[in-house]
N, C-alpha and C positions, 0 to 999 in steps of 0.2 A: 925513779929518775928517767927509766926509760921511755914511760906515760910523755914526760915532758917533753922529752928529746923528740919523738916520733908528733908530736902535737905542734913542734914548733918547725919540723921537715916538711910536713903536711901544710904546712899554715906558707913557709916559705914558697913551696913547691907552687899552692895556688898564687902566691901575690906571683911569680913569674908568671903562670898562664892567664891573669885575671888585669883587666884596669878599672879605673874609677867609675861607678856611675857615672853616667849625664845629664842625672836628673838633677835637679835645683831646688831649692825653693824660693818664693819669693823675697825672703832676705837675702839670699846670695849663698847660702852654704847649701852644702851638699844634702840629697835627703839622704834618711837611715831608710836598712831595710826594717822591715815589719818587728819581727823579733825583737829588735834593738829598740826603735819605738816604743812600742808598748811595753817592752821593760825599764826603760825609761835610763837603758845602758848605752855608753861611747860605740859607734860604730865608725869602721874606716872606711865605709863607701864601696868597699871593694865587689865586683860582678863577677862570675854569676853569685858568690858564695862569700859574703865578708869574712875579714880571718875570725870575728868573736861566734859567729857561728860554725863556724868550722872545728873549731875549740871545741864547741859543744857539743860536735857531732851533730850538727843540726844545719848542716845544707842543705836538705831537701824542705825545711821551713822556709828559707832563707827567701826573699822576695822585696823588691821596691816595687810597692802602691800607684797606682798611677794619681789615686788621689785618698791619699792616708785617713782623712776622716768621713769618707762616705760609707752611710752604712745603711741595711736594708731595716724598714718597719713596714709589721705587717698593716693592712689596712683595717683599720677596727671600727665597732660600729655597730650599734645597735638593730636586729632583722624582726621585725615583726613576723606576727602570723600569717602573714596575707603577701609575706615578700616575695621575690625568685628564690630564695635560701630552701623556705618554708615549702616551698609546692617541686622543687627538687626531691626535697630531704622524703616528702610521701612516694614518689615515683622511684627512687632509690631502696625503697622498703620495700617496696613490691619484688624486686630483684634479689632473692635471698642469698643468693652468695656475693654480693657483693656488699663489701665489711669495711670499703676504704674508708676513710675522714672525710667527709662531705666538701670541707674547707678544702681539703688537699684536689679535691676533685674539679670543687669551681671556682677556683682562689686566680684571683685577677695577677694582672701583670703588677710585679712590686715594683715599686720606683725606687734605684739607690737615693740617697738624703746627701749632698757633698756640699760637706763646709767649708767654704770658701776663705780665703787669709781676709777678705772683705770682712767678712761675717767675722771674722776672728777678730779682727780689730773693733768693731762695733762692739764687740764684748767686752773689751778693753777701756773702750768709754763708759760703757755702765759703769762696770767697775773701779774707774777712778772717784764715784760718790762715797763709797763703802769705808774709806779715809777714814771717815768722820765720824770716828767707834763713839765718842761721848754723845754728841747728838742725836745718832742714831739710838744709842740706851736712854736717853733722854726720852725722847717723842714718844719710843714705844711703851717705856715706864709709867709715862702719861697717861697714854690711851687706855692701857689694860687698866691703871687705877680709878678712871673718870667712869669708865663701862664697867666698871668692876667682875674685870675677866669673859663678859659674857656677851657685850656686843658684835665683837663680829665673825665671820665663821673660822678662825685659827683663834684656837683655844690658848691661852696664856700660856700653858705647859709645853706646847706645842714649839711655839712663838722663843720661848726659854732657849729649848733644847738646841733649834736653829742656830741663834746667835752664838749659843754657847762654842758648840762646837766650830761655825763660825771664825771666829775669832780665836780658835786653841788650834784649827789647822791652815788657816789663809790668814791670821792676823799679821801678823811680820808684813806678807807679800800685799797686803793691802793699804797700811803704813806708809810702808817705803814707797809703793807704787812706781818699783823698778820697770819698769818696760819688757824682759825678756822674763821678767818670773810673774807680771802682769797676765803676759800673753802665753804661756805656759797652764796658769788659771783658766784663762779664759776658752781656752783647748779642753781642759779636764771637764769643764762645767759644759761644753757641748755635746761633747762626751756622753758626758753623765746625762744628760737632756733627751738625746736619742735612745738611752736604754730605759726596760720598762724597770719601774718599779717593782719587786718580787721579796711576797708575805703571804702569810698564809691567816689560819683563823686564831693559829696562837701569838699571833704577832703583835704586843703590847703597844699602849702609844707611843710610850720614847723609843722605841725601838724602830717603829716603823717612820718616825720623825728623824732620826740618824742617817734614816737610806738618805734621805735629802739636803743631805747639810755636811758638813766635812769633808771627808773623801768623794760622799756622793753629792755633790753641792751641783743643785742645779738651779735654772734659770725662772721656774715656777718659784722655787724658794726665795729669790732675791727680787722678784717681782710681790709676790706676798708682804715681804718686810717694807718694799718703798710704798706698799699702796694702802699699809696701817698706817707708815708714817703722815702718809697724804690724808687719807680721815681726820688722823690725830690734829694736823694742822690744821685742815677746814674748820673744824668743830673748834677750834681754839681763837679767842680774840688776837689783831695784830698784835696787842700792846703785852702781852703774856711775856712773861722775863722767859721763857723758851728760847722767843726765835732773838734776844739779845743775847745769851749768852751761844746761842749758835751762831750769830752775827749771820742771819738771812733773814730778808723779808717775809713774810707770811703769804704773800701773792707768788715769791718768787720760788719758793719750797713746795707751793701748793702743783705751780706749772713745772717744776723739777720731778716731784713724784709721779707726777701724772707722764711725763716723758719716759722714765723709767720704765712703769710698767707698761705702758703702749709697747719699748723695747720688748721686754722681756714675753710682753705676749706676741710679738712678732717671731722672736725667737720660737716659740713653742710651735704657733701656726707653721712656720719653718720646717720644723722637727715630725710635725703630721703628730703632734704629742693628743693623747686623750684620754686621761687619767683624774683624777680627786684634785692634784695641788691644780691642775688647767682650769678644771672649773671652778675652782676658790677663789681662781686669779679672775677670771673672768667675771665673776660674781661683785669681788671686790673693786675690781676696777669700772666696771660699770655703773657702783655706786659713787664712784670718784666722779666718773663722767656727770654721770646726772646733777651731782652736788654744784659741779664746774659748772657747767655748760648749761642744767636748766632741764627740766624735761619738755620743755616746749624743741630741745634742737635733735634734729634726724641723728647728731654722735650717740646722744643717750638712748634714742629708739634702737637703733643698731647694735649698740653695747649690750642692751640686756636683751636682743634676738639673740646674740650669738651665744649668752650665756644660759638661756632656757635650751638651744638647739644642740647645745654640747651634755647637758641634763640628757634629752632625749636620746641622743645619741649613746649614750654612755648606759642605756636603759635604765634609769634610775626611775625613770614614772613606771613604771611595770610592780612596784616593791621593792622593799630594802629588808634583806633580814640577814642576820650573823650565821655566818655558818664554817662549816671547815677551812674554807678562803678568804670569808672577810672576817677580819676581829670583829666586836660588840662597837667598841668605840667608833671606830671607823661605819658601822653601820648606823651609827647614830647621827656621826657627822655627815652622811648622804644625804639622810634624811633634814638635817639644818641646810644644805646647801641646795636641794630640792625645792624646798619649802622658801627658800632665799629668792631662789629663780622666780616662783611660782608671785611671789608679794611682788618683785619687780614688776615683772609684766601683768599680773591686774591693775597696778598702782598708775602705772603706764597708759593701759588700754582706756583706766576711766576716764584719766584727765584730758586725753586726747582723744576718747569719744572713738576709737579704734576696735574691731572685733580683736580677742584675745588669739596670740599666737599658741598658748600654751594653757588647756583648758583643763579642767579635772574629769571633764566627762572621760577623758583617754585615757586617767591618767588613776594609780594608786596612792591617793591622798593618805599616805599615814607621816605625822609630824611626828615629832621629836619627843619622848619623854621625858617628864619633868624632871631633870636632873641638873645637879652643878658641877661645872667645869672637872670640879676633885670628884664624883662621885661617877664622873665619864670616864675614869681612864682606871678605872678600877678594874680588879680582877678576880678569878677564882669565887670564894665563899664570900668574902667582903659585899662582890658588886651582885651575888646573888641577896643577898641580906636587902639590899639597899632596892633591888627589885620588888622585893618581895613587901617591903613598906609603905609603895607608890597603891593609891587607892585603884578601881576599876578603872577609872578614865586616865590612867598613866598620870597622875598629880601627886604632889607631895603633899603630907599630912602633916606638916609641922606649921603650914599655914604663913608660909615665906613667898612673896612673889619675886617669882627666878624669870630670867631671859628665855629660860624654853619651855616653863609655864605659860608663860606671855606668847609666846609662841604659839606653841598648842592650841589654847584657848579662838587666837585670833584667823586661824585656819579657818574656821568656818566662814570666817567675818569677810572673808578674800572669795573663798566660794560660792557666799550670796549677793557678792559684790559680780562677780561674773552671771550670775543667775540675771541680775539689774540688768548688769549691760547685754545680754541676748535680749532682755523684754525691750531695751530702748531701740537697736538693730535691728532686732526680727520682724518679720512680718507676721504678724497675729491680728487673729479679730478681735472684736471689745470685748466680747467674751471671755476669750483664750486669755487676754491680758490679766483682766479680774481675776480669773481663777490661777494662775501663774501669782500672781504678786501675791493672792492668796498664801499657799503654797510656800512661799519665800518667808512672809511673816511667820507662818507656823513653824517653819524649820530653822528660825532666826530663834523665836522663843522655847524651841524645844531643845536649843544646844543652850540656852544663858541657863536653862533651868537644870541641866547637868553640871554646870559650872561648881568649883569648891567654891565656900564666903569669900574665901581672900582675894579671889577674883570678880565672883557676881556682886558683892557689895559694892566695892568702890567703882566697879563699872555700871551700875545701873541706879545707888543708892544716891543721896548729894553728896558732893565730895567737896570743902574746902581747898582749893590749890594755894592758896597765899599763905596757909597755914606750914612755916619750914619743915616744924617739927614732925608733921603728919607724913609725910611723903619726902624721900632726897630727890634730889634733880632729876636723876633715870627714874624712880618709880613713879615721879611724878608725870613725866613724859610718857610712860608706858601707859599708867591707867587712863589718859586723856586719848591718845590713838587708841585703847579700847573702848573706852565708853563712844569714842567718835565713828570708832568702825560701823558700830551698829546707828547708831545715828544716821551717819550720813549713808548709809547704804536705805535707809527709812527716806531722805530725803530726795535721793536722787530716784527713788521708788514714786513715790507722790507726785515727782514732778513726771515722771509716765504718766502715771495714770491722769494725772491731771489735760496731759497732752492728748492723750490715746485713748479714754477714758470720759473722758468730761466733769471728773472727781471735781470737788469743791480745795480750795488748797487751806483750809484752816490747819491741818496735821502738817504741813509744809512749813507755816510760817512757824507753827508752838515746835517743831525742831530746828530749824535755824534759830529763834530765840533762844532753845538748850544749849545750840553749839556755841555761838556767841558769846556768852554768860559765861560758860566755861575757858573759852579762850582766852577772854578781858580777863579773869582770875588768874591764868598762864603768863599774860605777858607784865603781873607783877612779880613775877619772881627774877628777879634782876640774876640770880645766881646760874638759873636756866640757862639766862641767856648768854651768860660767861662762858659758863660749863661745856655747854651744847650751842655753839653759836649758829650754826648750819640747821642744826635739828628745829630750834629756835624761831627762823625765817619758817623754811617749810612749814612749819602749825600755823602762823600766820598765812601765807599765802595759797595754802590749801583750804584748810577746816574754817580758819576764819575768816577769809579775806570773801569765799561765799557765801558763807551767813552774813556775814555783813553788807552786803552786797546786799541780798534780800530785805533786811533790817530798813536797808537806808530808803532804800526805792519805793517800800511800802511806807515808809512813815512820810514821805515828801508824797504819795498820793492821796494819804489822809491828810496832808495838810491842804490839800485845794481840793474838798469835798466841800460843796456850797453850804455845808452846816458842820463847825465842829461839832464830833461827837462830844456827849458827858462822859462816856467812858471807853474813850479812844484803845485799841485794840494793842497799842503803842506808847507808855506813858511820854511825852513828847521830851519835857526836859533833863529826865534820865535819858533816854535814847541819843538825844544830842551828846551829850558829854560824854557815853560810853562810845561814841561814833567819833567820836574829838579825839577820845583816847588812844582809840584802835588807829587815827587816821596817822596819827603820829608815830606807832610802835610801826608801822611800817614804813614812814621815813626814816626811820635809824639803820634800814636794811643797806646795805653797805653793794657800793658799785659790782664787786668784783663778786657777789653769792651771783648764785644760780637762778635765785627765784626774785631778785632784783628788780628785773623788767616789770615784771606781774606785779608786782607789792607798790611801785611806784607807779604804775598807771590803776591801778587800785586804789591807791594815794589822792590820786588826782580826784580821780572820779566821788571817792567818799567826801569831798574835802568842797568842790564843787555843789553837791547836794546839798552840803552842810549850808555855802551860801544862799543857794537859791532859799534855804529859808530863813536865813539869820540876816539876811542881808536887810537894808532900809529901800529896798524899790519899793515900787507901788504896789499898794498891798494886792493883798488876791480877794480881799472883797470888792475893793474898788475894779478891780479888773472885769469880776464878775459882773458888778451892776453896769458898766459901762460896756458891756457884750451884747446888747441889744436884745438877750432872750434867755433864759437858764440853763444853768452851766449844764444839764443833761442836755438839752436839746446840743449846744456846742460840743458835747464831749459826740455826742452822738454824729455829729458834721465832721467830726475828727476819723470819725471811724469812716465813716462815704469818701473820705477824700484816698484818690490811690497812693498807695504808700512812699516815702521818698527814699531817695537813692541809696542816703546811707542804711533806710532797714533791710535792703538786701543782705546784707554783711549779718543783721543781727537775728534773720531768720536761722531756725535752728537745724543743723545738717540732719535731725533725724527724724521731721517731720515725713513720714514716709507714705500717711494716708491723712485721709480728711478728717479726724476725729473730732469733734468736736473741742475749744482749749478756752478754760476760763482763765484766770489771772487774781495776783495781786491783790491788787485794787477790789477788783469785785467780791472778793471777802467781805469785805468794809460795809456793802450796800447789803446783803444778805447776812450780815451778822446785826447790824444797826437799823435792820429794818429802813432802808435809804432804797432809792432806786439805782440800779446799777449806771455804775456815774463813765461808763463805756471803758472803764479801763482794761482793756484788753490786749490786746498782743500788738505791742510794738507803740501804744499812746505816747504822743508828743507834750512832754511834761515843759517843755520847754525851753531846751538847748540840748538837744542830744542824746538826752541820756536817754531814749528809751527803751526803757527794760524788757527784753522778752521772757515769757516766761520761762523758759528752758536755762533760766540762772542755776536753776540746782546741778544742773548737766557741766562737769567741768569743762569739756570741748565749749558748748555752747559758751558757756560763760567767758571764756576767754578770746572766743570771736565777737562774742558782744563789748568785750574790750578794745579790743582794735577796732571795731568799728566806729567808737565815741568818736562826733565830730566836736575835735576840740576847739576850732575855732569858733565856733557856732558857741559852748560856754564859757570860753575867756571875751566873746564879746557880749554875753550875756551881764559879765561880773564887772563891767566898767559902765552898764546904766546908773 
């Protein structure tokens, strides 16, 4: 009793010598001190020492914040061997007694992090999406089932764990979406965002998925969830009973998700965050960006710089291996989300004809071992077992094509795709070229021929795609971006050497033939195109929309060769009709994808061609006889005349020396024994379209799109 009595003289004693703060907060109530705060206990306000601190014998804690949620983060960041760290850390070794922490010695100025009621309210608005618990299990239910756990870098188990807890510790305050237990949330999860993540090597996956979600729920987390749900929608038709029974439009969920995580990764940029869920987010969201936006626009180039630069950063190109601080799992997922970054920015650098920001020469290429989702998160004897079954090349032996078989395999296929793009860049001699793309083919054939069946078969062997039963929608996507990896890494090779070189292009045109062949077989599967509606577009206005591109140009230059060939190089009336087909499956590409622009002026131009020769103008023999002298000598006047305005545009950005450049066309004359009928770089076929060779070049080829003078073949098409 007398504990109390003397607790409650004390407590009286100070409220007479003490008055209220006068601190505020931006609602209007008074702040708590510290103690009270983070204990998340009633405080009276009272200075220097509130009475519940006083209670506790803990005045000397007792303090009001100037600003309660700033808090210090160290600056992190990956030091090379060649940094100031590095050349410190030698000159400090020389000094034998001195033993301090190198960091403690040359550790920058920290900057406090203060989170503003701004910021707090911002958070407030993310969070009023998260409502929408059915929808939200909805989309993501989708996505893991379409991808079958394995598309994207948050693991199903993963992705589980999150919502679960989720919704058993914020469900209610999410519901209701009260205002003060709203912004109470949105306080924790800032919180929670400025502290580091802390695990060690025995730290299993659901466990180290907990840090992140419930108590720990941060803003990488709820950024992850809206940027599957944003895939999930992309990849899905508007007309999916989804977005009916979520009553949102497909366009309008698309640009909600993608709001989201721009938030949530603003948030993290915020917080100076640089950790695994950052890069995930970053990884994921830049595939959001590209899907949206296109990889033609500077957001997508940007999204996936900053998502290789936090890679780097985070030293993950240096090696990944499990050790007493990183679990297994978690070392595995580095290695997916490295190897994530890595596919972006070559995929990036080709189309755009860009040197790579993020090369392997710098870099420790180990991918992913072939494992599945359940056999990642495994532990102890289990996941040694399951090691131990994986052949020499890290592949499984039960002859299953997995997502990070696919993976693995395709590593290589990214690395001689950079090998390409230095040969098309750099300045080398004719020599240096030959021997290099040499070099490239041998090391292309010496990774297929390590390959297990279940991968070198169906990617090098014929493969039926029309056939359902053979292949489901993802494996049928899979083995065509492998079989195409090396393909078109073959074609944009040939179109060097052909440039740089003076090669002849028959190896150029018999693989755009492969690739096309294959693609026309892709765009019957109507189920792809349900399933995978974004994935879908992409195959077409990548892999196919350049072959075909090729396809078209050569077969309208054998058609005004002054003598059909007998055994045209091109059978003419198949080619039509599979070029009718093609010209079509990319008008179905829908306003709002990403790769739209390109598939519709690709559209155009296939479609065009198709008339210049289906059309009833005046034929091209008549044309010829009424030239006043044979079509070589004219083709030949064709090539004297200096070039017009618009082949500026369709000259190729990487002509970098004079090498000599054949074409097309002059296949035809050196296969058929013809005389070369001058088709060469930039010929006037006769409204525009002329083709340079540098189509196999995705940059190239997409400048040679823009540059089509369309008025020049829409008044072609009304002679």
């Amino acid at each position: 009793m007398s504990r109390f009595t003397n607790a409650g003289v004390q407590s009286v004693s100070s409220a007479r010598n003490s008055s209220l703060t006068e601190k505020y907060r931006r609602n209007g109530k008074l702040q708590s001190c510290e103690p009270c705060r983070k204990s998340k206990l009633r405080c009276d306000h009272v200075v220097p020492a509130c009475g519940r601190c006083v209670k506790r014998q803990r005045s000397d804690q007792c303090f009001y914040h100037p600003n309660p949620l700033t808090q210090v983060r160290k600056n992190a960041g990956f030091l090379g061997p060649n940094s100031y760290s590095n050349i410190l850390s030698e000159g400090l070794c020389i000094l034998e007694p001195v033993s301090q922490d190198l960091d403690a010695t040359i550790s920058t100025q920290q900057q406090r992090i203060h989170i503003s009621n701004e910021r707090i309210a911002q958070g407030c608005k993310v969070l009023s999406f998260f409502r929408r618990r059915p929808m939200i299990h909805r989309f993501i239910a989708r996505w893991y089932e379409v991808c079958e756990g394995t598309q994207g870098i948050v693991i199903e188990a993963i992705m589980k764990e999150w919502l679960q807890k989720l919704w058993l510790h914020h469900g209610a305050t999410l519901t209701s979406q009260e205002p003060a237990k709203v912004r109470k949330l949105s306080e924790l999860i800032w919180r929670n965002t400025l502290t580091p993540l802390v695990f060690n090597g025995k730290t299993t996956a659901l466990e180290w998925a907990r840090l992140a979600t419930g108590p720990g729920l941060r803003w990488e987390t709820l950024g992850l969830i809206a940027a599957n749900i944003g895939l999930c929608a992309i990849e899905t038709s508007e007309s999916d009973q989804l977005f009916v029974e979520g009553q949102v439009t497909r366009l309008c969920l698309i640009n909600l998700m993608k709001q989201i995580s721009d938030d949530c990764l603003g948030f993290c940029r915020y917080c100076e965050v640089l950790d695994d869920l950052f890069i995930w987010l970053l990884c994921e969201d830049s595939g959001l960006v590209g899907a949206v936006k296109g990889d033609r626009d500077y957001s997508t180039y940007r999204a996936t710089g900053e998502a290789h630069s936090a890679v780097i950063a985070m030293g993950l190109h240096q090696g990944i291996k499990a050790d007493d601080k990183v679990p297994f799992f978690l070392a595995e997922m580095r290695k997916r989300a490295f190897i994530c970054a890595y596919f972006q920015e070559i995929s990036v650098a080709s189309f755009l004809g860009r040197p790579p920001r993020l090369s392997y020469r710098y870099c420790t290429v180990d991918p992913p071992l072939d494992l599945t989702e359940r056999q990642l998160i495994q532990t102890g004897p289990e996941l040694e077992a399951t090691l131990a079954s994986l052949d020499k090349n890290g592949y499984n032996t039960t002859g299953n094509l997995q997502h990070a078989g696919w993976t693995r395999s395709y590593a290589n296929c990214a690395m001689r795709r950079e090998d390409v793009i230095d040969l098309a860049l750099g300045h080398y001699t004719r020599d240096e070229v030959l021997a290099r793309a040499k070099i490239i083919q041998e090391k292309h054939d010496a990774h297929w021929s390590t390959l297990p069946p279940f991968l070198a078969k169906p990617a090098m062997d014929s493969f039926d795609f029309t056939d359902v039963a053979a292949a489901k929608p993802l494996q049928a996507l899979q083995i065509i971006v492998l079989r195409n990896g090396k393909r078109s890494n073959e074609l944009l090779l040939q179109r060097v050497l052909i440039r740089k070189t003076g090669a002849t292009p028959e190896r150029l045109i018999a693989t755009a033939l492969d690739i096309f062949k294959d693609i026309l077989q892709i765009t019957h599967r109507h189920d792809i195109a349900t399933i995978f509606k974004t994935s879908f577009s992409f195959i077409l206005s990548s892999h196919g929309l350049r072959s075909a591109a090729i396809v078209a140009i050569e077969l309208l230059k054998q058609e005004m060769l002054p003598q059909y060939p007998e055994r045209p190089l091109l059978p003419r009336s198949q080619t039509i009709q599979d070029l009718a087909i093609f010209a079509s499956r990319l008008g179905s590409v829908q306003p709002t994808d990403g790769c739209y622009s390109v598939c519709e002026q690709g559209k155009r131009v296939i479609t065009k061609i198709l008339d210049r020769i289906l059309s009833p103008g005046p034929p091209v023999a008549l044309q010829r006889a009424g030239s006043g002298g044979s079509a070589c000598n004219h083709a030949q006047d064709q090539l004297l005349q200096p070039p017009q305005q618009g082949m500026q545009g369709m000259l190729p950005m990487m002509d970098m020396d004079g090498a000599p450049m054949n074409t097309l066309g002059s296949m035809n004359g050196m296969v058929m024994g013809l005389p070369d009928m001058g088709y060469s770089m930039g010929m006037n076929v006769g409204f525009g379209a002329e083709a340079p060779m540098s189509l196999g070049q995705d940059s190239d080829f997409m400048r040679w799109l823009d540059a089509m003078e369309w008025e020049r073949m829409d008044h072609w098409g009304k002679l």
